[in-house]
C-alpha positions as CSV (number, residue, x, y, z in Angstrom):
1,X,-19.3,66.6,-68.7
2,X,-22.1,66.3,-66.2
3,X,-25.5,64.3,-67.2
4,X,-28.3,66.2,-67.3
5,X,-30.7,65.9,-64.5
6,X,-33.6,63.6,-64.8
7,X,-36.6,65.2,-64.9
8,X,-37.4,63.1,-62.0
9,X,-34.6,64.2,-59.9
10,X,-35.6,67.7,-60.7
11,X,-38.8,67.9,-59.4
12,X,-37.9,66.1,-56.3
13,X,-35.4,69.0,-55.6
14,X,-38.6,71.2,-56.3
15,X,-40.5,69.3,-53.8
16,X,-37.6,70.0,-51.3
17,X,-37.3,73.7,-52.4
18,X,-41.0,74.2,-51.8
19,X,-40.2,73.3,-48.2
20,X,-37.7,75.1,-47.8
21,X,-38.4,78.9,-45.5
22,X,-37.5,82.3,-46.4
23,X,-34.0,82.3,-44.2
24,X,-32.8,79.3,-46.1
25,X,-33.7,76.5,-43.4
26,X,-35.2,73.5,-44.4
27,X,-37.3,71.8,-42.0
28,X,-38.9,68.4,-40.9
29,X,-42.4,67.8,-41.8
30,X,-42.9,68.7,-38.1
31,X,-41.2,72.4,-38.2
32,X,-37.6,71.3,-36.8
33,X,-34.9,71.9,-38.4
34,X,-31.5,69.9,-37.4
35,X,-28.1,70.7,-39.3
36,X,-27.6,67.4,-40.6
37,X,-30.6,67.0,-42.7
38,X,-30.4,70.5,-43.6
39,X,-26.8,69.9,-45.1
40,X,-28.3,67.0,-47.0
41,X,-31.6,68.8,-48.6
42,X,-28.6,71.6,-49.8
43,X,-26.3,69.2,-51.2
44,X,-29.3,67.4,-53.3
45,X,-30.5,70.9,-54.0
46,X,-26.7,72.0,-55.7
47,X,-26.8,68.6,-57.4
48,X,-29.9,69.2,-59.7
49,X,-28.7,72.7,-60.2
50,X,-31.0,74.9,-57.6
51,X,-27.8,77.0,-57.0
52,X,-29.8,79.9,-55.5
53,X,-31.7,77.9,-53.1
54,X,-28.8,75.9,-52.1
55,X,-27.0,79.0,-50.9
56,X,-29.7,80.2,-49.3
57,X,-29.8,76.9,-47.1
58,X,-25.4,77.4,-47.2
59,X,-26.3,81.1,-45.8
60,X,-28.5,79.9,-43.0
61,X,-26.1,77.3,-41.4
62,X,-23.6,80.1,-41.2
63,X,-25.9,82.5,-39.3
64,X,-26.9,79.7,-37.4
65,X,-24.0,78.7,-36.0
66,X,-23.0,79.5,-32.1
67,X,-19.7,81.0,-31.3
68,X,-18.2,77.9,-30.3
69,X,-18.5,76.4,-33.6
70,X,-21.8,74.1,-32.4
71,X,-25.7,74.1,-34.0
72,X,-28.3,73.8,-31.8
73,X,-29.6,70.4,-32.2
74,X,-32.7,71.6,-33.1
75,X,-34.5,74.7,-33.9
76,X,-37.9,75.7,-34.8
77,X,-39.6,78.8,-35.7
78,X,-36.4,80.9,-35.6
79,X,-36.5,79.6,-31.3
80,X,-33.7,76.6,-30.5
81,X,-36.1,74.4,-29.4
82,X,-33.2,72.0,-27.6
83,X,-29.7,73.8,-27.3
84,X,-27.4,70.6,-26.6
85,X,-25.5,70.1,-30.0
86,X,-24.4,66.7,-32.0
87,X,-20.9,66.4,-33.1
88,X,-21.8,64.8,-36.1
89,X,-24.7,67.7,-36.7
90,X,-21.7,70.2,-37.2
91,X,-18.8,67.6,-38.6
92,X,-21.3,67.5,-41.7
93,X,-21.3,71.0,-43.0
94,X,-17.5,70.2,-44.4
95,X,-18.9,67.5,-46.3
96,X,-21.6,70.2,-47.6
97,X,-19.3,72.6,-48.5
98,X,-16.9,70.1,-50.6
99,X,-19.9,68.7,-52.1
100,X,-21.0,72.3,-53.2
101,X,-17.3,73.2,-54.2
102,X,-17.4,70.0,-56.6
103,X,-20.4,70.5,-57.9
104,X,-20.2,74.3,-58.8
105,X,-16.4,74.7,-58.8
106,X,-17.0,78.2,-56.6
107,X,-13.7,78.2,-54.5
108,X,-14.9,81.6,-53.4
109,X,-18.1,80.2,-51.6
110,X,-15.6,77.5,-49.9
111,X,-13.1,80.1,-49.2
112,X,-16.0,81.8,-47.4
113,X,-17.6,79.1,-45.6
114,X,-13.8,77.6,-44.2
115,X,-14.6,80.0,-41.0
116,X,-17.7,77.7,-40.1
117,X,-15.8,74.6,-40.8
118,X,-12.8,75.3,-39.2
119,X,-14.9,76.3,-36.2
120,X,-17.3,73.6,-36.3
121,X,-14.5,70.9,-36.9
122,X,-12.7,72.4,-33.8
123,X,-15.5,71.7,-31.5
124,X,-16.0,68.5,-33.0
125,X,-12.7,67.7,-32.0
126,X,-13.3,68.8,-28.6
127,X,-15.2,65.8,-27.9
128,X,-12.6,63.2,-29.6
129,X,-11.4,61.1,-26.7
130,X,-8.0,59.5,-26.1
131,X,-8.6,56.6,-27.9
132,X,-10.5,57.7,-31.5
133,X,-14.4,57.9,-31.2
134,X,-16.5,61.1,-31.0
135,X,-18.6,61.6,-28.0
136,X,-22.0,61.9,-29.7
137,X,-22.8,65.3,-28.1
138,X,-22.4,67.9,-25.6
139,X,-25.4,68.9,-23.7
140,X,-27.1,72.2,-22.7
141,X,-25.4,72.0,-19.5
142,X,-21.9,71.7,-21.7
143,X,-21.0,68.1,-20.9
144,X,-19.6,65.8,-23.5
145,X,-21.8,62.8,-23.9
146,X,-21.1,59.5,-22.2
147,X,-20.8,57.7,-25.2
148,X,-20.0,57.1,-28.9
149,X,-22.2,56.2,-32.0
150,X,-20.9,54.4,-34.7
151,X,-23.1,55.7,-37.0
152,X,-22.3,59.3,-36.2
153,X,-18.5,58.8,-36.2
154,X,-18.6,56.8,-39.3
155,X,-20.3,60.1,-40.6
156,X,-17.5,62.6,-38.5
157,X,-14.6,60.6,-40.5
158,X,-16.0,61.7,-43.7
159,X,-16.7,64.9,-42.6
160,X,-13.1,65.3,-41.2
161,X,-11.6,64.4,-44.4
162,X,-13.5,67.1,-46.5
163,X,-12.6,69.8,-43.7
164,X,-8.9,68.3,-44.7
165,X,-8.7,69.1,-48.2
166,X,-10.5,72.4,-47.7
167,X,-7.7,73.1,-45.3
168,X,-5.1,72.4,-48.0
169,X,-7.3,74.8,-49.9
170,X,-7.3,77.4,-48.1
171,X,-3.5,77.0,-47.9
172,X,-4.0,76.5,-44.0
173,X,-3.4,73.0,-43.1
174,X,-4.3,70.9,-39.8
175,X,-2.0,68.6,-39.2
176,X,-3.8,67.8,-36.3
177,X,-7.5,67.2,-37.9
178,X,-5.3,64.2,-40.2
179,X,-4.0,62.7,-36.7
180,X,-7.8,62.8,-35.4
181,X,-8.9,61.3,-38.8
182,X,-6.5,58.4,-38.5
183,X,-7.5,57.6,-35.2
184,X,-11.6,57.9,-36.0
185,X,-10.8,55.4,-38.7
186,X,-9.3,52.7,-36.9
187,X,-11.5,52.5,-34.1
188,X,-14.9,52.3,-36.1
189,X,-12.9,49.5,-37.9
190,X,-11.2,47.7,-35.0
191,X,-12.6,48.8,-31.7
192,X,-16.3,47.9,-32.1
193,X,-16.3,48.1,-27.8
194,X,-15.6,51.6,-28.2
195,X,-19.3,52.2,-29.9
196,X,-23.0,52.3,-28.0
197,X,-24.8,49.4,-29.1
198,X,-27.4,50.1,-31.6
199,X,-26.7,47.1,-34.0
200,X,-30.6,47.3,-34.6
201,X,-30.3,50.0,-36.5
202,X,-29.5,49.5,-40.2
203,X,-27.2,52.7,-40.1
204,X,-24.6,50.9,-37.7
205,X,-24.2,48.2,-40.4
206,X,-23.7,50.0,-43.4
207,X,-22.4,53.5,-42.1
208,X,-18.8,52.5,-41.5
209,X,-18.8,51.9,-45.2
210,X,-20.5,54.9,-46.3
211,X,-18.2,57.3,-44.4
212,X,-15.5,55.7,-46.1
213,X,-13.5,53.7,-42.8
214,X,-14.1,50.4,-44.8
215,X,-13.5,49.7,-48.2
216,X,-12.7,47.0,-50.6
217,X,-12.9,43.7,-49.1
218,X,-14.1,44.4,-45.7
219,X,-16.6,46.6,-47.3
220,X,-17.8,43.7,-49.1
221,X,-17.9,41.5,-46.1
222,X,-19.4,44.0,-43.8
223,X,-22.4,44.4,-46.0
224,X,-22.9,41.2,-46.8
225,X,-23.2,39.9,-43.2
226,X,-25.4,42.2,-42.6
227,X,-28.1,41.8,-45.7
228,X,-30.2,39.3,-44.6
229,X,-31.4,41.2,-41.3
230,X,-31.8,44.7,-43.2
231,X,-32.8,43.7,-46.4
232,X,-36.2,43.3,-47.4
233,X,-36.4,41.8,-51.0
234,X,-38.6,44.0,-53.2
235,X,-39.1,46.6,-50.5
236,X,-36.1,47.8,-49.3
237,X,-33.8,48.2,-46.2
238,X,-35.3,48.0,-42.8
239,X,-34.8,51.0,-40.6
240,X,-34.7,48.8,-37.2
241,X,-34.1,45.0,-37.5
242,X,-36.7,44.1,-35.9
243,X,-39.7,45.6,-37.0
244,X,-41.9,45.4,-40.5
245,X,-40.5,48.8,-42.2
246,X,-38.7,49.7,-44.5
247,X,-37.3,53.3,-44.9
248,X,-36.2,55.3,-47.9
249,X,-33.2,57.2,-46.6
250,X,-32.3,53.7,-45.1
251,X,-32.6,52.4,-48.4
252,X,-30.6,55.0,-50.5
253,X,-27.8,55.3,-48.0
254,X,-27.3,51.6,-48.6
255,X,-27.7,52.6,-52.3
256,X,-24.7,54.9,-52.4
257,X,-22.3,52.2,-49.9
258,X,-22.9,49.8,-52.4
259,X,-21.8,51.9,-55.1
260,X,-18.9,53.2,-53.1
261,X,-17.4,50.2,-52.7
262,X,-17.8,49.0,-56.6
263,X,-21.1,46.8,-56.2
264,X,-23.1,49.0,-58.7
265,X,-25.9,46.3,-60.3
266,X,-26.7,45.6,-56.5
267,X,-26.7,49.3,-55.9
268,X,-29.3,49.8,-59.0
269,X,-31.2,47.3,-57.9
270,X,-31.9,48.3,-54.5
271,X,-32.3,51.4,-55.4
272,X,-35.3,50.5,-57.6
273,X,-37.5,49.8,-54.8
274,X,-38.3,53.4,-53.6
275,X,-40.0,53.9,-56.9
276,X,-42.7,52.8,-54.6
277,X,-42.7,55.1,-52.2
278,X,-42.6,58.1,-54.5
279,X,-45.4,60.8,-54.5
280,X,-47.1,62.7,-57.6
281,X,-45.3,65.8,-56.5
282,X,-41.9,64.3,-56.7
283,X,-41.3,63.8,-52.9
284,X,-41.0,60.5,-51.2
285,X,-42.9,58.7,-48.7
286,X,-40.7,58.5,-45.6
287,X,-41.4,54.8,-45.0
288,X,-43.1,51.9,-45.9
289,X,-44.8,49.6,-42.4
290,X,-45.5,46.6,-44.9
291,X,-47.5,44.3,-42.2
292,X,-50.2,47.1,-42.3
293,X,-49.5,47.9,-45.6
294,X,-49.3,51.6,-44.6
295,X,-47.0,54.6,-44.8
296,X,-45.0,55.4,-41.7
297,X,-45.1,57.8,-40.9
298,X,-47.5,59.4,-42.6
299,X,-45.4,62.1,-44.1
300,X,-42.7,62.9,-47.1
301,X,-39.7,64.2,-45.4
302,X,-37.6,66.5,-47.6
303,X,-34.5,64.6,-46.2
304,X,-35.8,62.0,-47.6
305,X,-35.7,63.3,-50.9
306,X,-32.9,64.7,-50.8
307,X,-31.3,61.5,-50.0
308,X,-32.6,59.8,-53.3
309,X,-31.3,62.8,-55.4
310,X,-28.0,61.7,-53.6
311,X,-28.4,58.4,-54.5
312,X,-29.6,58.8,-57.9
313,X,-26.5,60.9,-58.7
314,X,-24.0,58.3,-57.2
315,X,-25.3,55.8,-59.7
316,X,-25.7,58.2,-62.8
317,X,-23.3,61.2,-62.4
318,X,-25.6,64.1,-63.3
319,X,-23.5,66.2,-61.4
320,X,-20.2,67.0,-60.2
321,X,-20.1,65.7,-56.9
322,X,-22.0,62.2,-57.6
323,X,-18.6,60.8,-55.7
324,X,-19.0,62.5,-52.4
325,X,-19.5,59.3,-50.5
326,X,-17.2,57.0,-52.8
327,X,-14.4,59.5,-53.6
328,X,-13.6,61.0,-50.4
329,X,-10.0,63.4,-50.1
330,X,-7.3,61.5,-48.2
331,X,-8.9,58.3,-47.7
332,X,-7.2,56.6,-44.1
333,X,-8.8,53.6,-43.8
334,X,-8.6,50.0,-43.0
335,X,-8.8,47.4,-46.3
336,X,-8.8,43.9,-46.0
337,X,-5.0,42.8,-47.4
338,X,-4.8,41.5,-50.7
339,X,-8.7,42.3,-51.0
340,X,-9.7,39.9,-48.8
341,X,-13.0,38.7,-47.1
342,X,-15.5,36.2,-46.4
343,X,-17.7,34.7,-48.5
344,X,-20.6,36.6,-49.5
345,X,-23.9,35.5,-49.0
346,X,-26.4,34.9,-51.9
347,X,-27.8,38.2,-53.8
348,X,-25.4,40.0,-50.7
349,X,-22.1,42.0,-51.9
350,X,-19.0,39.9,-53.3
351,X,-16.0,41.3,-52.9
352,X,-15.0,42.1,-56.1
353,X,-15.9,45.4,-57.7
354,X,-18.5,44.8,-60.5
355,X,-17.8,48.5,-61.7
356,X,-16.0,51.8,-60.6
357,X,-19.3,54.1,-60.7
358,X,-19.5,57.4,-62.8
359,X,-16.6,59.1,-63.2
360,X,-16.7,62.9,-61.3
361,X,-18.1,65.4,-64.0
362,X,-16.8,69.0,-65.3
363,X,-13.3,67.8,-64.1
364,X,-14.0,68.1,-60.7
365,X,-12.4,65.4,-58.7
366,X,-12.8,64.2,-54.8
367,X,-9.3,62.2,-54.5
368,X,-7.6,66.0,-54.2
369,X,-7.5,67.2,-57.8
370,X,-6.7,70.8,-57.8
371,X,-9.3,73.3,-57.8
372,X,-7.7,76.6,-59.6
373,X,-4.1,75.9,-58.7
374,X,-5.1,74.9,-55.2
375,X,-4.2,71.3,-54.1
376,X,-7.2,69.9,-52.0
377,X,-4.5,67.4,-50.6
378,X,-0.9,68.5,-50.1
379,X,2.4,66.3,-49.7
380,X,2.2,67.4,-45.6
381,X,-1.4,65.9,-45.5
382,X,-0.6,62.4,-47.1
383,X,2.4,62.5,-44.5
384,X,0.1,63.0,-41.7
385,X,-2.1,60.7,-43.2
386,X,0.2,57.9,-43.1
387,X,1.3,58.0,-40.3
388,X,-2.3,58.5,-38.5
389,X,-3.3,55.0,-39.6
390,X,-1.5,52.3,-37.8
391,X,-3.6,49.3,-36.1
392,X,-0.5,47.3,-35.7
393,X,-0.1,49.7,-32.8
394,X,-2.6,48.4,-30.4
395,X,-2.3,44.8,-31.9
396,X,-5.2,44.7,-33.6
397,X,-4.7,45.0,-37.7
398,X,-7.6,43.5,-39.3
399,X,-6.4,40.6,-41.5
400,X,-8.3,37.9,-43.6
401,X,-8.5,35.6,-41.2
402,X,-10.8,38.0,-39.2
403,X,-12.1,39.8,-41.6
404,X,-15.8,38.4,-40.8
405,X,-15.3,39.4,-37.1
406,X,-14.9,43.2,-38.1
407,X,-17.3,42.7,-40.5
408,X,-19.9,42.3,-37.6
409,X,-19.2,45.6,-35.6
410,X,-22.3,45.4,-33.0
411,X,-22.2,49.1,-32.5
412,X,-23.9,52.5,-32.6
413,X,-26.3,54.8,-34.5
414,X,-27.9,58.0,-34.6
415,X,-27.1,60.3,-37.3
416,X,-29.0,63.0,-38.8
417,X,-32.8,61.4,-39.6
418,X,-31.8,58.4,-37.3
419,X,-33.0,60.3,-34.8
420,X,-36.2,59.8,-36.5
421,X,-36.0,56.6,-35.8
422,X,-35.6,56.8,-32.3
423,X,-38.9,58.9,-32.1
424,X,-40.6,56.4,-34.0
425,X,-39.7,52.8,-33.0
426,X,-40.5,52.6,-29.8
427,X,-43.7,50.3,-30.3
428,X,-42.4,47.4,-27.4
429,X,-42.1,44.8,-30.3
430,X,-45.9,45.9,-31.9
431,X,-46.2,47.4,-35.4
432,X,-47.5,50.9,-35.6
433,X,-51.7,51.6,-35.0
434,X,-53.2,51.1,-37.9
């Protein structure tokens, strides 16, 4: 059975339901809304049980969505305010809709919603290139982008996998999706060249973990090279390496990779520091600039929010779909053999699990448990499946020996309220105005 929801947790989802406009969209403190951060504020909305506004949000992305599967990166207003579209924008509402599926056990509302995925999936899928990555978008002009993010495929692979078990749920698989998944997953582990480099960016270290391409051992590894540049003790996880602030969503997301790959004290105790940052209403603080001792920016982002609700429910399990990020369907990705990995650094992630995290509530279960008869992951998938993941092929199978070099992928980022930071970093090396 599921926990109940803190009383916290609740009025945190109020905060982001109070945001939220008539249609269902949920926008930036700004007016904007994007479909990533939407899909987020609706999946922390489901989790604390605001079924009616979460649907609402679930309705909106559906009307919103262009005939070739796409969003418009952003809209405003009910106007698209910039019309080029983000492949991981629309690779995220299958992660959305298996997270509302575990959560409410409504095979009906997936059932309804496989339409947008299996559109949005295909135009995804459309920007896939020979050799695994995503291109990171496809402008108004209708030209893929000229390069990859990490950080946004990292996100694409989970989002593929959850369109693959809704597939098998809807008893119309895609063989082809599990081919593209395979790929996807050994080139964010192996091919770091393949990636823009954003390594500045906390999301491009620990995003490869949260969307599920590392695990175990390399997990481990990956994290822990990382934790001294990202991690601020007491405060939090940088957003960019090399400036004095520290973000909440940064710091949850870390929150819930930790947890995903067994490291759950660390993950509590990380996730302790936004306490600070929370607001009498229940909404967070969007970041902390702690060389001017300042919020920054100075405003609570409901996608913020939503991401500790996330977070929170990872490390308790007051709902149903508290493993959306550790449990994903049809896991294809790269472990270190025997559980392998360099050392760990000190107060950093060891490689050993220290727990396996809340167990998925009300029965529910994200490794492909059936959902009214239906199996989320069918004997054709794990075929597929195997067969998708093979880094032998191209001579380059992660082993222990190199485990610290793909530990150290100096990629990509830019997902969903990264683009936040892009907007505001840019400060040539100075901290923000006081």
């Amino acid at each position: 059975m599921s926990e109940p929801v803190p009383a916290d947790m609740l009025a945190t989802a109020q905060a982001i339901a109070a945001a939220q406009l008539p249609e269902g969209e949920i926008p930036w403190p700004d007016g904007h809304v994007d479909p990533w951060d939407h899909v987020e504020c609706a999946m922390a909305l489901s989790a604390c049980g605001l079924s009616r506004e979460a649907r609402l949000a679930y309705e909106w992305l559906a009307a919103a969505q262009r005939e070739d599967g796409s969003w418009p990166r952003t809209v405003a207003g009910g106007a698209v305010t910039d019309p080029a579209g983000e492949s991981h924008h629309a690779a995220y509402v299958a992660v959305g809709v298996w997270h509302e599926l575990l959560v409410t056990g409504d095979v009906g509302f997936a059932m309804r919603m496989w339409p947008v995925v299996w559109k949005a999936i295909e135009w995804v899928l459309g920007l896939q290139v020979p050799r695994g990555e995503v291109a990171w978008e496809r402008d108004a002009a209708g030209q893929p982008g000229q390069f990859a993010l990490l950080s946004g495929c990292a996100s694409i692979l989970q989002g593929l996998r959850c369109a693959i078990a809704l597939a098998e749920l809807a008893h119309d698989p895609q063989p082809e999706w599990e081919l593209a998944a395979g790929q996807l997953a050994h080139v964010i582990a192996c091919h770091p060249e393949a990636f823009a480099d954003k390594s500045r960016f906390a999301m491009d270290w620990y995003y490869p973990v949260l969307g599920g391409a590392l695990r175990d051992g390399l997990a481990a590894a990956r994290l822990s090279s990382g934790w001294d540049t990202f991690v601020v003790p007491g405060l939090g996880v940088r957003c960019v390496s090399d400036e004095p602030w520290v973000t909440v969503a940064e710091t949850c997301e870390l929150v819930m990779s930790l947890e995903a790959c067994g490291q759950g004290t660390l993950a509590r105790t990380m996730f302790d520091t936004v306490a600070q940052l929370r607001h009498s209403d229940g909404s967070y603080w969007t970041g902390w600039q702690y060389a001017n001792q300042q919020h920054f920016p100075d405003e609570r982002s409901s996608w913020t929010s939503a991401a500790v609700i996330l977070a929170a429910d990872a490390l308790t399990g007051f709902s149903a779909g508290a493993g959306i990020f550790r449990d994903l369907p049809g896991a294809a990705r790269v472990d270190a053999p025997n559980g392998t990995a360099s050392a760990a650094q000190d107060g950093a992630p060891g490689a050993a699990r220290d727990d396996a995290g809340p167990s998925p509530a009300n029965g529910a279960s994200a490794n492909g448990a059936s959902m009214n008869g239906a199996s989320a992951n069918g004997a054709s998938a794990n075929e597929a499946r195997e067969s998708a993941v093979n880094p032998e092929a191209c001579g380059c199978s992660p082993t222990s020996a190199d485990a610290d070099r793909v530990s150290r992928l100096p990629t990509g980022s830019n997902i969903g309220h990264a683009g936040h930071s892009e907007v505001h970093t840019d400060w040539s090396g100075q901290p923000p105005p006081a």
